[in-house]
C-alpha positions as CSV (number, residue, x, y, z in Angstrom):
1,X,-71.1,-0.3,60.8
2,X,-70.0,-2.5,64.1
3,X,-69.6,1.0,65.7
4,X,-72.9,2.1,65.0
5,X,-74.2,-1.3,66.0
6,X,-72.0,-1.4,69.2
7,X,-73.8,2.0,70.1
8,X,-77.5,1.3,69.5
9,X,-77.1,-1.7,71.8
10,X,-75.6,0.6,74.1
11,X,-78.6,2.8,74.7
12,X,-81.1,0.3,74.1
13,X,-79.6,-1.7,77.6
14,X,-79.2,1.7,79.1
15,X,-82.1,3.3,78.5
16,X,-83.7,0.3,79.4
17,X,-82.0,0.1,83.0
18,X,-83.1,3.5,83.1
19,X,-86.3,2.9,82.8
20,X,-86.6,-0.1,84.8
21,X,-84.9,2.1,87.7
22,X,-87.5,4.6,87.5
23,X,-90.4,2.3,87.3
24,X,-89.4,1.0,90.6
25,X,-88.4,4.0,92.3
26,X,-92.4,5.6,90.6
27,X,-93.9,2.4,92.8
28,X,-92.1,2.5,96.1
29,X,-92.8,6.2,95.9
30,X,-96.5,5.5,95.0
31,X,-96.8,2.6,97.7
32,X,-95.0,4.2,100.6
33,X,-96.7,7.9,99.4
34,X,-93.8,9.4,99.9
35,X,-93.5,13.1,99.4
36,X,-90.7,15.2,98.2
37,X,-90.3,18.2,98.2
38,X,-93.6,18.9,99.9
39,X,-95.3,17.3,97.1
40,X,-98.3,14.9,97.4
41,X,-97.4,11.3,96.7
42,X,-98.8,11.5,93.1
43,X,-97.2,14.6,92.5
44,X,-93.8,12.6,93.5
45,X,-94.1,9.5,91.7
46,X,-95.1,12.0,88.4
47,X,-91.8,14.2,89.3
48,X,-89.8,10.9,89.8
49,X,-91.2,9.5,86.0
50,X,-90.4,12.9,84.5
51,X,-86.4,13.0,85.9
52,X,-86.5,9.2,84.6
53,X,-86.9,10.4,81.5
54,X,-84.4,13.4,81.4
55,X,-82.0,11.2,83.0
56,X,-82.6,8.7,79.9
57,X,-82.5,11.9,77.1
58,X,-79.3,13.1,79.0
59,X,-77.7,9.7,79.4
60,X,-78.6,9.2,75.7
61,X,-76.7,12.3,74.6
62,X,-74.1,12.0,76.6
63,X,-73.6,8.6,75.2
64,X,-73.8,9.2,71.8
65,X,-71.4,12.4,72.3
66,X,-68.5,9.8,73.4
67,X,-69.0,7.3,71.3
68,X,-69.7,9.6,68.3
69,X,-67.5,12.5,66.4
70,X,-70.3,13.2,64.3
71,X,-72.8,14.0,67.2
72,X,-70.0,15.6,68.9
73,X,-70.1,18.1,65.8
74,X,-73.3,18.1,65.5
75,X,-74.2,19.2,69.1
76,X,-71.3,21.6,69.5
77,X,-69.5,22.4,66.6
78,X,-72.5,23.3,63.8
79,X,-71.8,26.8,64.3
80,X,-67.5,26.1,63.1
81,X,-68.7,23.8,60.9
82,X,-70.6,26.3,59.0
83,X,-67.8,28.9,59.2
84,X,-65.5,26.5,57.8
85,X,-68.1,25.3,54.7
86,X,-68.9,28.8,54.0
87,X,-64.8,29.7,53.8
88,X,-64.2,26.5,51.4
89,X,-67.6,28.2,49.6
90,X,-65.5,31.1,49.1
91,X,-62.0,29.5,48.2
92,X,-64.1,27.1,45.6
93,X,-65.3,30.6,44.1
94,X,-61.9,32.5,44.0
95,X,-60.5,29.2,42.3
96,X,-62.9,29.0,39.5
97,X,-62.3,32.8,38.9
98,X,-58.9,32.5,39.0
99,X,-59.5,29.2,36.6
100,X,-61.9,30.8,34.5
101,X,-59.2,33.6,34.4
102,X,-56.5,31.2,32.9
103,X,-58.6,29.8,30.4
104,X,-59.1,33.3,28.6
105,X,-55.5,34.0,29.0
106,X,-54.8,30.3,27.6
107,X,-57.1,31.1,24.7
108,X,-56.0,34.4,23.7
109,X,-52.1,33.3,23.9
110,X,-53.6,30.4,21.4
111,X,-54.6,33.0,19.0
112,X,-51.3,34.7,19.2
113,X,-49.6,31.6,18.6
114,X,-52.0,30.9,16.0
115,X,-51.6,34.8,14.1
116,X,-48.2,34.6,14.6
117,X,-47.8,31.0,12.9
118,X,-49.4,32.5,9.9
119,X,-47.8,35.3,9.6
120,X,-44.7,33.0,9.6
121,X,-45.9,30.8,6.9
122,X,-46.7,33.9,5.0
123,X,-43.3,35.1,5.0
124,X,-42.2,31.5,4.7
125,X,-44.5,31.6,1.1
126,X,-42.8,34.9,-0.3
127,X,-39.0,33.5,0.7
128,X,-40.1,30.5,-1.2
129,X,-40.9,32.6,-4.3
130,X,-38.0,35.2,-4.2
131,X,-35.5,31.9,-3.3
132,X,-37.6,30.2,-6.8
133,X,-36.8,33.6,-8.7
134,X,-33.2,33.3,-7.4
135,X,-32.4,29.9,-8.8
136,X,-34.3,31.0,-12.1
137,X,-31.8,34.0,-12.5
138,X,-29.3,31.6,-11.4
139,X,-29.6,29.3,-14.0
140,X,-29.7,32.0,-16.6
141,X,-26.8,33.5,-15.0
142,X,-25.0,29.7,-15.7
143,X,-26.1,29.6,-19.4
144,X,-24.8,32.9,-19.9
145,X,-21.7,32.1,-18.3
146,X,-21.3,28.5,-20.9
147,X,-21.9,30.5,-24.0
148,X,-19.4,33.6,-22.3
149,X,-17.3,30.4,-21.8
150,X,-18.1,29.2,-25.3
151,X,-17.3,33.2,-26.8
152,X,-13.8,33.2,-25.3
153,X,-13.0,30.0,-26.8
154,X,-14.0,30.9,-30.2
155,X,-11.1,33.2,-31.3
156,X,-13.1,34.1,-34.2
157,X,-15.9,35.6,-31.6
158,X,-16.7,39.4,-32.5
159,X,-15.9,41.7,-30.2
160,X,-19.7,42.8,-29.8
161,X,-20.6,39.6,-29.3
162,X,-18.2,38.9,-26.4
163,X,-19.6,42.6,-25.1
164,X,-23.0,41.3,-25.0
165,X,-22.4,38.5,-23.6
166,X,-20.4,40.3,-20.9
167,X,-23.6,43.2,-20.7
168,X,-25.9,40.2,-20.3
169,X,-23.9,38.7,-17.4
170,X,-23.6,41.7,-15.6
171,X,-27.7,42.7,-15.8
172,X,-27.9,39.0,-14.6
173,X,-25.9,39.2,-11.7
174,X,-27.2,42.6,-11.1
175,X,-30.5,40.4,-10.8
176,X,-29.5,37.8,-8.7
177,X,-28.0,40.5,-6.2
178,X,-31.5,42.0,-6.2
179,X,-32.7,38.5,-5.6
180,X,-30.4,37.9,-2.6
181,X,-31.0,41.6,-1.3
182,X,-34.7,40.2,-1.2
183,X,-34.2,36.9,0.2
184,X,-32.0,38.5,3.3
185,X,-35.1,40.5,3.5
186,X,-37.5,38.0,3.9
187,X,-35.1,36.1,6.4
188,X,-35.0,39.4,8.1
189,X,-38.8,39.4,7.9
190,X,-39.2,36.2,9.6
191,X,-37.4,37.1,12.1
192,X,-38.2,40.9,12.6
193,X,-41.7,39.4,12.9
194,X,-40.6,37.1,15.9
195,X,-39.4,40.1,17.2
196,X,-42.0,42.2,16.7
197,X,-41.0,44.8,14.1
198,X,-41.1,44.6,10.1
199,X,-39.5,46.2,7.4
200,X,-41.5,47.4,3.7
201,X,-39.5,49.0,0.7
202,X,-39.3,52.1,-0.8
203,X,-41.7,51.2,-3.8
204,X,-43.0,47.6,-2.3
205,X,-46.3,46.6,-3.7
206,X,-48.4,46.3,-0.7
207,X,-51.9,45.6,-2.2
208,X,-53.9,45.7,-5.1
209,X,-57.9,45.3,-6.4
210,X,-59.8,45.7,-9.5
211,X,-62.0,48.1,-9.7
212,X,-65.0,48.6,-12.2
213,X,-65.6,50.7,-14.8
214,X,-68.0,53.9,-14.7
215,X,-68.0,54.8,-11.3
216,X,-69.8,57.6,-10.1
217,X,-67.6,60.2,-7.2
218,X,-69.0,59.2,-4.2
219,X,-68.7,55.5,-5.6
220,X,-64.9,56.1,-6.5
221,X,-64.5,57.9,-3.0
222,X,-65.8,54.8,-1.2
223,X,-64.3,52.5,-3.1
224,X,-60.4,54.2,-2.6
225,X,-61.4,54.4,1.1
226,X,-62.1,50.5,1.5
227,X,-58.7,49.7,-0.6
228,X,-57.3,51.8,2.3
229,X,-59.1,50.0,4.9
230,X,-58.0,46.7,3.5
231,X,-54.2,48.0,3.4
232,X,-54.0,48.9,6.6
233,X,-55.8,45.7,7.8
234,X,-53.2,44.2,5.6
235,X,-50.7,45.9,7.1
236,X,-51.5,45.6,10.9
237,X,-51.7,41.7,10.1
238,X,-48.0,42.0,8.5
239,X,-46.8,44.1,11.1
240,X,-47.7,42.4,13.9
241,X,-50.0,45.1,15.5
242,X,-52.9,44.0,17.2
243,X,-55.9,45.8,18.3
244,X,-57.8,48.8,15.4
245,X,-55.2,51.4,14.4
246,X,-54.9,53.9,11.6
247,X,-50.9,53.3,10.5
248,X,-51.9,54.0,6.7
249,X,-51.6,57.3,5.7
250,X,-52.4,59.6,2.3
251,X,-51.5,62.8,1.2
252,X,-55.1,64.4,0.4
253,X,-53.7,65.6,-2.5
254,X,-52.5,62.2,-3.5
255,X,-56.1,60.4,-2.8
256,X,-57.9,63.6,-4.7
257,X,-56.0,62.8,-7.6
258,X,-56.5,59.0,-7.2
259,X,-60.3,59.7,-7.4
260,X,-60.2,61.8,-10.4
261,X,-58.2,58.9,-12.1
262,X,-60.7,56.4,-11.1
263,X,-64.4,58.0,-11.6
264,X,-65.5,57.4,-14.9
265,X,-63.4,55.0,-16.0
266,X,-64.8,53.2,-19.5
267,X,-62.5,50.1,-18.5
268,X,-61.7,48.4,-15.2
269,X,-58.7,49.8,-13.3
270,X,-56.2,48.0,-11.8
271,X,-55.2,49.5,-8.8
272,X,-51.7,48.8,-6.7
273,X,-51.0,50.6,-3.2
274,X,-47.5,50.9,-2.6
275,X,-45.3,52.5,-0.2
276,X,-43.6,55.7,-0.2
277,X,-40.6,55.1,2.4
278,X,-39.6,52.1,4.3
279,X,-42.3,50.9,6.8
280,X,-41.4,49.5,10.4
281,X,-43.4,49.0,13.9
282,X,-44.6,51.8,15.4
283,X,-44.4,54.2,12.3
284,X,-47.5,55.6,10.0
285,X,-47.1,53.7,6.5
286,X,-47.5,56.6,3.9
287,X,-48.3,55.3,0.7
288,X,-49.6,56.4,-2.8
289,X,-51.7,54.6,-5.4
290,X,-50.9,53.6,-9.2
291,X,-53.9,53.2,-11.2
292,X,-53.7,50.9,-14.6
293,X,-56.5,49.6,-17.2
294,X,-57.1,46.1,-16.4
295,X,-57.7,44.6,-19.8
296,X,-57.2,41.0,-20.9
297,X,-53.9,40.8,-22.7
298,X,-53.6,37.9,-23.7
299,X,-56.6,34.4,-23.6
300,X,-55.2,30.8,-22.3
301,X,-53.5,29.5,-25.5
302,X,-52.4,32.3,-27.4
303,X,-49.3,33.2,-28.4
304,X,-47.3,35.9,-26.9
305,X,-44.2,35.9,-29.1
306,X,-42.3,33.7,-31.6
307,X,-39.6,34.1,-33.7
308,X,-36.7,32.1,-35.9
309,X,-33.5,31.1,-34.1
310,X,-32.0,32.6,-37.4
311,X,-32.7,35.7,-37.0
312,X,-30.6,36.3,-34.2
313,X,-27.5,35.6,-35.7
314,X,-25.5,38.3,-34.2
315,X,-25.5,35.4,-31.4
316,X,-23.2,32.4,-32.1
317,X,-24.1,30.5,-28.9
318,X,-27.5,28.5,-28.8
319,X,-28.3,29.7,-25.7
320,X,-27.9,33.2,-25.7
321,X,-30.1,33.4,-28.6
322,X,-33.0,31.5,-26.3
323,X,-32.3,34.0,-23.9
324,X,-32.2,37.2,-26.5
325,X,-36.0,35.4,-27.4
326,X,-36.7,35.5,-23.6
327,X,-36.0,39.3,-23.3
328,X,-38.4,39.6,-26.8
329,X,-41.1,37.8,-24.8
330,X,-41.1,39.8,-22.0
331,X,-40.2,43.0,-24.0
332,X,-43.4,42.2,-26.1
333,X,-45.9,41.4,-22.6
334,X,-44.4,44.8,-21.4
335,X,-45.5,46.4,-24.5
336,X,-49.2,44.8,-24.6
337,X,-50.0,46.3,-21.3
338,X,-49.1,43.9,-19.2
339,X,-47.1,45.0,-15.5
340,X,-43.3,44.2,-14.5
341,X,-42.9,42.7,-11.8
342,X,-41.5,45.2,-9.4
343,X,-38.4,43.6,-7.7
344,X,-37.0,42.4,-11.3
345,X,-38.5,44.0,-13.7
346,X,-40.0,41.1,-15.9
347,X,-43.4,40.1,-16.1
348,X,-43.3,36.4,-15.9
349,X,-40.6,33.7,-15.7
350,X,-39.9,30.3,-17.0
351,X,-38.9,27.0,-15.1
352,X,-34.9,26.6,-15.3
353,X,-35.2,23.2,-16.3
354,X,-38.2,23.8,-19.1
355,X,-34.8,26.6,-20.1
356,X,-32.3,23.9,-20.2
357,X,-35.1,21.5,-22.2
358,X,-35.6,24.7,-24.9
359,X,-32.2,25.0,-25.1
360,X,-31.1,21.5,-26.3
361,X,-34.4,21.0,-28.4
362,X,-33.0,24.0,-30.5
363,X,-29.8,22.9,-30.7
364,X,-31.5,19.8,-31.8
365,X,-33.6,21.1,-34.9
366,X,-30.6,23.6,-36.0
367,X,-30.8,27.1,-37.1
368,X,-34.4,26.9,-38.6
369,X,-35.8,26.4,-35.3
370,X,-39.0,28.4,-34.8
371,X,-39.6,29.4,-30.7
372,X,-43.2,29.9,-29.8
373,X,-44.4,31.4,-26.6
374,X,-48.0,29.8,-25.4
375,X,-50.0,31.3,-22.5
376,X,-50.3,28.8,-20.3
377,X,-53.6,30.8,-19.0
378,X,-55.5,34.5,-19.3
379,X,-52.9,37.2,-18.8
380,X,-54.0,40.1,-17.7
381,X,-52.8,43.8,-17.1
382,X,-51.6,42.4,-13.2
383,X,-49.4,39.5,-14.8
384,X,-47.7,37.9,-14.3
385,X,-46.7,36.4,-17.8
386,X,-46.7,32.4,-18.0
387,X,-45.7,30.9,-21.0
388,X,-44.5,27.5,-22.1
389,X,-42.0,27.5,-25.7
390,X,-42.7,25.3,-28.2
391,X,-39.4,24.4,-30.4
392,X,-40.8,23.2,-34.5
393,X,-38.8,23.3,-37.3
394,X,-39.5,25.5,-40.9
């Protein structure tokens, strides 16, 4: 401000000087008529007003120049000056580019993250099941082993008591070692999917749908075609593999006789796609389908089984008779239509401790407890099978 003040007073006493100069040099020329140049005297005192005033413009410039960068610039240096904004034009444009470029690279490593996490939970969710199903067997597995306990006590014990005992223990163990078999594999999941490559059984259920009754073939066609579709999104999501593949694969054969199955039906079909080999990474995933009716076995509040703790005397222990009613239960399901699971071979299970409660409410009410199996919902061809036992006495 004091700068620009500083130089406005500058020029104004300047230019004033100036002019006052000139003024008196215009009337000495005009008075003496003096000629330059050759010039008449009016001629001269006009030439004389004229270099006045350049001198003034000049002086003014000249002035302003020193005292001024930006006059400086704006005389000399316009020409730089617009080379150098049209360069930081062009860097501002490369940079939003490039910035523009990070923030789809930022986002699409988001959705990664993101598909990844889920896949993660996923596998997280089926560990949590199989590790459920492993302390179920578990606690089985310790009630068998009390009443084994209890058998080799008893001296009076049968022998084919103490071998059923000893049949039962070994089919337990057998399926907790399933169990733990397919809770390493889910670890192994977890972290196969971290690492990019993951692992399906010979025989693993990899989807299933209901499909309705009376379908015509070109309906039935489509309809086996979209259960593919599905799978193999299904699979692509499991796998890890991004982008539209085709890693499902059929044996025409196998889908031609799918179809036949299917068209016509009178009653819904249940239909599970499951693998023929082990699946990783990088490899087609050849699978098969197995086509069931999909009926309603069972409403919410029926009963599935019962049965008097008397009549399974051969047992002397309380709770392998609970457990020989188990086997009943799911022996009867199984027989009504309704689908083993296919890493165990049951079709439903029952809380350990809702076992241990059964267990000392018979013991409670004697030998002429009555067990009662309840649906606990609608049960249908798919499963699975959940009950709750109701312990009453004759």
């Amino acid at each position: 401000m004091i700068d620009g003040i500083i130089t406005f007073l500058v020029l104004t006493v300047t230019g004033g000087v100036i002019a006052f100069i000139g003024d008196k040099l215009g009337s000495k020329v005009g008075k003496r008529r003096i000629s330059l140049w050759g010039l008449r005297p009016k001629h001269t005192s006009i030439v004389v007003t004229i270099i006045t005033g350049m001198l003034i413009a000049l002086l003014t410039i000249s002035v302003m120049s020193i005292l001024s960068d930006n006059v400086r610039v704006a005389l000399f240096g316009m020409d730089e000056l617009r080379q150098k904004m049209g360069m930081l034009t062009t860097q501002v444009e490369h940079k939003t580019e490039e910035l523009e470029r990070g923030k789809t690279m930022l986002a699409a490593k988001n959705r990664e993250y993101e598909e990844m996490s889920e896949r993660v939970r996923e596998t997280g969710r089926a560990l949590a099941r199989a590790e459920e199903q492993q302390q179920y067997m578990q606690s089985q597995l310790a009630v068998v082993e009390s009443a084994y306990r209890k058998a080799q006590a008893d001296v009076t014990a049968s022998a084919e008591e103490i071998r059923e005992l000893e049949q039962t223990k070994t089919e337990l163990t057998d399926a907790i070692g399933r169990l733990n078999e397919e809770a390493e594999r889910l670890r192994t999941d977890i972290t196969a999917i971290r690492e990019g490559q993951v692992l399906f059984r010979v025989g693993e259920v990899i989807s299933s749908a209901v499909v309705k009754e009376g379908l015509s073939h070109d309906d039935t066609v489509k309809v086996l075609a979209s259960i593919l579709n599905d799978t193999n999104r299904i699979l692509l999501k499991r796998l890890g593999v991004e982008g539209e593949q085709e890693i499902v694969r059929i044996l025409p054969e196998t889908f031609d006789e799918a179809v036949n199955a299917v068209e016509g039906r009178t009653v819904p079909g249940l239909i599970r796609v499951v693998s023929v080999g082990n699946i990783i990474v990088g490899e087609p995933a050849w699978v098969e389908f197995l086509i069931f009716d999909n009926r309603l076995t069972y409403h919410k509040g029926d009963i599935v089984f019962d049965k008097y703790m008397d009549d399974y005397n051969q047992y002397r222990a309380v709770e392998m008779k609970v457990l020989a009613f188990l086997r009943d239960v799911n022996t009867r399901a199984r027989r009504q239509g309704v689908l083993p699971d296919p890493i165990t071979g049951n079709v439903g299970q029952l809380d350990g401790q809702e076992l241990f409660t059964t267990i000392r409410e018979v013991e409670r009410v004697g030998e002429r407890a009555h067990l009662t199996a309840v649906a606990t919902e609608d049960i249908y061809t798919e499963g699975p099978v959940k009950i709750r036992i109701i312990v009453s006495r004759d």
